[in-house]
N, C-alpha and C positions, 0 to 999 in steps of 0.2 A: 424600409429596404428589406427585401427576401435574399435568401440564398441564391435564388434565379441571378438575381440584382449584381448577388456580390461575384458570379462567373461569369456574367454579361461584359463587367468593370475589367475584368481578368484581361479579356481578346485583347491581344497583341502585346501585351506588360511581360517584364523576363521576369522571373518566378525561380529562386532557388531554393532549393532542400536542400539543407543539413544536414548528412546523415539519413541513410538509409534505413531507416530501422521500422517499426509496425504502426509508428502515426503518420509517419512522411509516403512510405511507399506505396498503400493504398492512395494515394490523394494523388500521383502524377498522372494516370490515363483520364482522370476526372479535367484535369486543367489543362492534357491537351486539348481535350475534347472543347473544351470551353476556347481554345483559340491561343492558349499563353505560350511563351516561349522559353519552355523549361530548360532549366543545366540542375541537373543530382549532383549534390558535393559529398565526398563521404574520406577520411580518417584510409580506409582499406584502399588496398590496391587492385590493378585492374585484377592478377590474378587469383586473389582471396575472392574477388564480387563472382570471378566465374561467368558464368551462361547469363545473368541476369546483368553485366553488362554488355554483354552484345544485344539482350533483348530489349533493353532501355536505348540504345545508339540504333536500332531500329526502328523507333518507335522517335528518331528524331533530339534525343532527347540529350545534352550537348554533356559530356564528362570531366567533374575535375577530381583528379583523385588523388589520394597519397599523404603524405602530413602535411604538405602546405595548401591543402585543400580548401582551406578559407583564404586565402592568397587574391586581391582585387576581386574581393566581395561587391560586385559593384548593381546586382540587381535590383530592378525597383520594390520587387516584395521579395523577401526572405520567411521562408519557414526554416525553425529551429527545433532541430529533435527534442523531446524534453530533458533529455541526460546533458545537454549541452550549456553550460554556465550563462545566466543571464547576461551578466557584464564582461563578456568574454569581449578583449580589447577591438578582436576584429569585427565582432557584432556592435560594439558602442564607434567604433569608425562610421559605421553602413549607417547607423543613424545619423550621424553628423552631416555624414553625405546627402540625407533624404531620402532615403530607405528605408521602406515600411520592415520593421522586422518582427513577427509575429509567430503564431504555432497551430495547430489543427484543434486544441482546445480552446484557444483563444474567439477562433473563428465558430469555430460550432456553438459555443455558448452564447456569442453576440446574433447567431441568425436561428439556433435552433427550435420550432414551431412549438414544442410541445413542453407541460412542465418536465424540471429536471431536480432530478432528487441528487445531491450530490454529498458526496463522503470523504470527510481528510481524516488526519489524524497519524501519531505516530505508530501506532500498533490497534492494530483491530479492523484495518480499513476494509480489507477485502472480505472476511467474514461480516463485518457489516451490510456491507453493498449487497451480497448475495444474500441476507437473509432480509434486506428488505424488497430484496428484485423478488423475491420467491413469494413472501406476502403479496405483494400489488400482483405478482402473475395468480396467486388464490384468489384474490378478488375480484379476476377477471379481467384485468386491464393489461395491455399491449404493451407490453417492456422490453426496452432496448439496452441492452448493458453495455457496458463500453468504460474506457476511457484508460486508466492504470492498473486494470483490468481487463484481459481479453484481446482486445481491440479497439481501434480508433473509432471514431464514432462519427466525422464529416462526411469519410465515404458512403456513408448512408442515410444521410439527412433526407436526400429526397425522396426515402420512400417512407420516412417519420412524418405520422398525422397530428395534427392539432390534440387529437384525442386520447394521442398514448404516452404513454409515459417514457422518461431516462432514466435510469440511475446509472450514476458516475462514478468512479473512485477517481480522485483524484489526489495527486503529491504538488511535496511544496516547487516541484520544478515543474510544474503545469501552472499548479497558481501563483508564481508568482509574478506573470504578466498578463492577468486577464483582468479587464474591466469590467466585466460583467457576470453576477453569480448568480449561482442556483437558486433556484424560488424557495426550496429546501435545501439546507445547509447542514451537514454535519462535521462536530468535530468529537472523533471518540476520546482523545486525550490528546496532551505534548509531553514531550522529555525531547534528550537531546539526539538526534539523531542526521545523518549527510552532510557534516560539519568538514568533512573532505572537501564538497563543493559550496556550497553555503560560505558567504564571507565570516559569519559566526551566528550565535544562535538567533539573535536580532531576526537577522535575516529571513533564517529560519522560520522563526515564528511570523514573522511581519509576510510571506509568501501564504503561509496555511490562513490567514485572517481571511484574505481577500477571497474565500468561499463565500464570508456571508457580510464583508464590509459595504459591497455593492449593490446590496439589494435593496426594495425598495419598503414598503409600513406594508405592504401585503405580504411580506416573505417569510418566512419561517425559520429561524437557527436555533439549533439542538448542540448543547453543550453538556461537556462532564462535570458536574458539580464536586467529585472527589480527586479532582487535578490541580492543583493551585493554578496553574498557567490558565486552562480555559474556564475557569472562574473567572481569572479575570477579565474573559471577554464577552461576558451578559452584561455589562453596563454599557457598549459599544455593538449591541443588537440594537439593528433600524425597524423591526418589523415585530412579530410574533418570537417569542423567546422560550423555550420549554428547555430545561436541565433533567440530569435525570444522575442517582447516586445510589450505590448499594449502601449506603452508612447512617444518610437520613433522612427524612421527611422533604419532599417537596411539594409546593402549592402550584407549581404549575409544570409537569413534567412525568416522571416514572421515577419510581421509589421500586424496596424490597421494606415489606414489613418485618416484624423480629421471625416471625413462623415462617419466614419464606416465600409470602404471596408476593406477585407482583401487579403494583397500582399503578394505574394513572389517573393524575390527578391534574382538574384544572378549574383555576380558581379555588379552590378547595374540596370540590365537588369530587369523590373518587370513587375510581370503578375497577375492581378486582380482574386481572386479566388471567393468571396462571399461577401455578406454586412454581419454585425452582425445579425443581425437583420432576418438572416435565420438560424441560429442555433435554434434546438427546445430547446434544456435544458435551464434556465435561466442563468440570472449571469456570472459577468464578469472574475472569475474566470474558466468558461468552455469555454470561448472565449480566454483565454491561454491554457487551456487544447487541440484544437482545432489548435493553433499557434503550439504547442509541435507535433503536430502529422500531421501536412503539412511537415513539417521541414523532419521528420522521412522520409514520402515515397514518396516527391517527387523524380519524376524521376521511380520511381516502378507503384503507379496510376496516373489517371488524375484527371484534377480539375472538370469534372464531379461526378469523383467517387467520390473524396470530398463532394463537395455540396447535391449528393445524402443521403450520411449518415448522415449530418448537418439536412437536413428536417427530415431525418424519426426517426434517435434514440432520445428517450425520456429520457433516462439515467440509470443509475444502482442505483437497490433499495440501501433503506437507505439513498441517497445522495439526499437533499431537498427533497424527497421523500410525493406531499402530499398524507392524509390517509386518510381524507374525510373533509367535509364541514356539519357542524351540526348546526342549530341555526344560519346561518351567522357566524362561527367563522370558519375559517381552522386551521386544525393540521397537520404539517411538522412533518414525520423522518428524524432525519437527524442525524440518529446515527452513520455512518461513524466518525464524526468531534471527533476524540480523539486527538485532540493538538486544544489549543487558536487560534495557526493560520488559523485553518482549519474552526472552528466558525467566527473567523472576515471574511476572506475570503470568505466565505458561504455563511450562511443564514442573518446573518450580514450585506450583503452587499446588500441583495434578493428587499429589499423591500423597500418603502418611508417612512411607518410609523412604530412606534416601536412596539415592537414583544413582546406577553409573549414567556421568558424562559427556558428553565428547563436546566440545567447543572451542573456537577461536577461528579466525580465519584473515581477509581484509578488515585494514585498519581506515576506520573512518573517520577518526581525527576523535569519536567521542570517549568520555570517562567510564572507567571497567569499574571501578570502586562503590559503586552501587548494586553488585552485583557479588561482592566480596560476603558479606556476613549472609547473605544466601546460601551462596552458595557451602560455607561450613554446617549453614543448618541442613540443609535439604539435599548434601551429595555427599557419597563415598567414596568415592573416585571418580578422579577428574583425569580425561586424556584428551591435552590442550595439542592441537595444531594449527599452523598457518603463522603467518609474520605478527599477529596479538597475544601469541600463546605466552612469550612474556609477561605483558602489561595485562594478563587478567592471572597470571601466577601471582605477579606482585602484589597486585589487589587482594586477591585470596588470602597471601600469608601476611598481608599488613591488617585484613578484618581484628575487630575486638575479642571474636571469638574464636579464631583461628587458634586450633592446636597442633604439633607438629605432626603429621600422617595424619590429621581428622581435616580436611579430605587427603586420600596417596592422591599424589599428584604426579602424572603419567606425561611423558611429551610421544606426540608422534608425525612423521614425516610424511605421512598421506595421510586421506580417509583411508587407503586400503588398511592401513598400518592401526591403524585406529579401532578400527571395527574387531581388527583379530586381537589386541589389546584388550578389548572387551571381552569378549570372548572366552578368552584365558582368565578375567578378573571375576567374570558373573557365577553365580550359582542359584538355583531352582526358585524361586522366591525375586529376583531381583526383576529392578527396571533397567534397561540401556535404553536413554537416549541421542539421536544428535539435535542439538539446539543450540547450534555454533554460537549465538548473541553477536554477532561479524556477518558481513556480509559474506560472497563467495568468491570476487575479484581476483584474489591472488591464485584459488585453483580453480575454480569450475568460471564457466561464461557469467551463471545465473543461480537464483535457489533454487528452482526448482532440477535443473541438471545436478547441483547439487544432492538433492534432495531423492531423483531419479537413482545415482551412482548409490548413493547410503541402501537403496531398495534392495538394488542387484546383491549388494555386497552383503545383507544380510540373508537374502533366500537363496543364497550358494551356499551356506554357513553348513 
């Protein structure tokens, strides 16, 4: 069955979306066009949607809106935004009823023509994906990026050939209903992380598997050998299995030798690809991100095309991102880090000397205590806000090596409030950054508005 196939089935089926957001709303002029009888359900109201509810009820397209928006869900196919909880009661009703309920990941993976290189993981995903989208694009091959990343990736299925490639980033609220995975599977790492919507970390985890659970003995899964959790999931690869560790030796995967080279090796056979030390991004955590993405297309590029995109990509904003140098002090974005681990990992790891800064923000249900004896080593000053700014104080002053003012520990009631904090605390020599380790929930929409505001507010400085 083709995709043709699967909007052929469509004509005349009522077809709801869930939320309006950048996987569902590309996909509605596709299934009028296919015949189906759409209703958009969305959380917001008619006056927040604005002009794009008139332009949707134009275009035929039937509105339920408001909180009780899921209210006699009674369509034959449901699409679910990915933000939206699997076992949400009104979605586990629609199935009882006999209601397909699915998502635009679900679907594109089950009809999509071409291989697909896909990427999870708790930290590293989206620098992943792009330095392996940027490889296979040096190698000459037709790439489609997409997925939790960018853009949805259905709405353009049919102009994807058989001959070019995907790469996907995908989260554990994409996979955790899809039946069918990537030919290439990556996982950069686990820790705990969206434990707010996750019933707990089971969940969690048992969602990001199904990248590479479904695939078949030609598939390929790339694992982190220095993670305990995806260790454990090399003995439950079906296909081709490559790990890859900056700590030690592998026989079948990507290593870092003591001098810094980086090998891939398979079957034992190994072939020197780069020193560290030519990657532009810093940090030793994109020196696994880089391990993550040999692993993926060896055998598709060369270790040329490797190396070439090691020198020239400089990295994706908001990830250590600096914003400028004023006065002798630099200020880092590095609003991506919404999980502790993505802070220690990070900017955490960036530098020799301690750093102002600025973190907390939404609470995602996960543990800050991992991010406690960190932070006493590697920060001077902490200026905690948002609704976590407590529960990573307490972690802080509960560390082993926590001493009283080693970090000052600063609260403040905005980022504006924050920034000028900084400000007043830096002097010539120093780092500020923000690398909240919280998502942005409670102030901004997103990280990267997040991450935007932190810019502004430093080049007015």
């Amino acid at each position: 069955m083709t995709i043709t196939d699967f909007y052929r089935e469509m004509k005349g089926k009522t077809v709801a979306f869930c939320g309006l957001g950048g996987s569902n709303l590309p996909l509605i002029d596709r299934f009028l066009a296919a015949g189906a009888k759409v209703t958009a359900r969305d959380r917001r109201t008619r006056e927040k949607l604005g002009d794009l509810a008139d332009q949707l009820e134009k275009k035929s397209v039937q509105l339920v809106l408001g909180e009780n928006y899921l209210e006699d869900l009674n369509e034959e196919v449901i699409f679910r935004t990915p933000g939206m909880p699997y076992h949400l009661p009104q979605l586990d009703a629609a199935r009882a009823r006999g209601s397909v309920v699915t998502s635009e990941m679900e679907v594109f993976l089950e009809y999509c023509p071409c291989r697909v290189f896909g990427v999870t993981g708790s930290d590293g995903k989206t620098t992943t994906t792009t330095i392996l989208s940027k490889i296979l694009q040096h190698a000459g091959k037709t790439v489609h990026v997409g997925g939790n990343i960018g853009k949805a990736l259905l709405p353009d299925i049919d102009s994807i050939r058989p001959t070019d490639v995907v790469v996907a980033e995908l989260s554990s609220f994409q996979l955790i209903s899809v039946g069918r995975s990537p030919q290439v599977a990556v996982v950069t790492n686990m820790s705990p992380n969206h434990l707010d919507i996750h019933k707990d970390m089971q969940e969690y985890i048992d969602a990001k598997k199904n990248i590479f659970l479904h695939q078949d003995g030609f598939g390929r899964a790339v694992f982190n050998l220095d993670n305990p959790i995806t260790t454990g999931f090399v003995s439950q690869a079906r296909g081709e299995c490559l790990t890859f560790s900056r700590k030690q030796r592998v026989r079948n995967g990507c290593f870092v030798n003591p001098d810094g080279t980086i090998v891939f090796a398979k079957n034992g056979v190994e072939t020197p690809i780069m020193n560290c030390s030519e990657i532009r991004i810093p940090g030793a955590h994109n020196v696994e991100n880089y391990l993550a993405a040999i692993c993926a297309v060896w055998g598709y590029a060369s270790p040329e095309d490797i190396r070439a995109v090691a020198e020239e990509f400089s990295g994706v904003e908001h990830r250590a991102e600096l914003v400028r140098e004023l006065d002798g002090v630099r200020w880092y974005n590095d609003s991506i880090a919404t999980t502790p681990s993505r802070t220690v990992r990070g900017m955490l790891s960036l530098f020799p000397q301690k750093l102002i800064l600025i973190a907390g923000g939404y609470d995602k249900k996960i543990p800050f205590e991992p991010m406690g004896e960190p932070v006493c080593e590697h920060v001077k000053t902490l200026v905690l806000m948002g609704v976590t700014a407590p529960k990573i104080e307490a972690a802080v002053k509960e560390a082993k090596n926590y001493r009283p003012g080693a970090p000052k520990i600063l609260h403040a009631a905005s980022l504006e409030e924050a920034v000028n904090l900084c400000r007043q605390e830096a002097k010539s020599g120093d780092i500020v950054a923000l690398s909240p380790a919280c998502a942005s929930f409670d102030m901004f929409p997103n990280f990267e508005t997040r991450g935007d505001r932190f810019r502004e507010l430093v080049k007015q400085l």
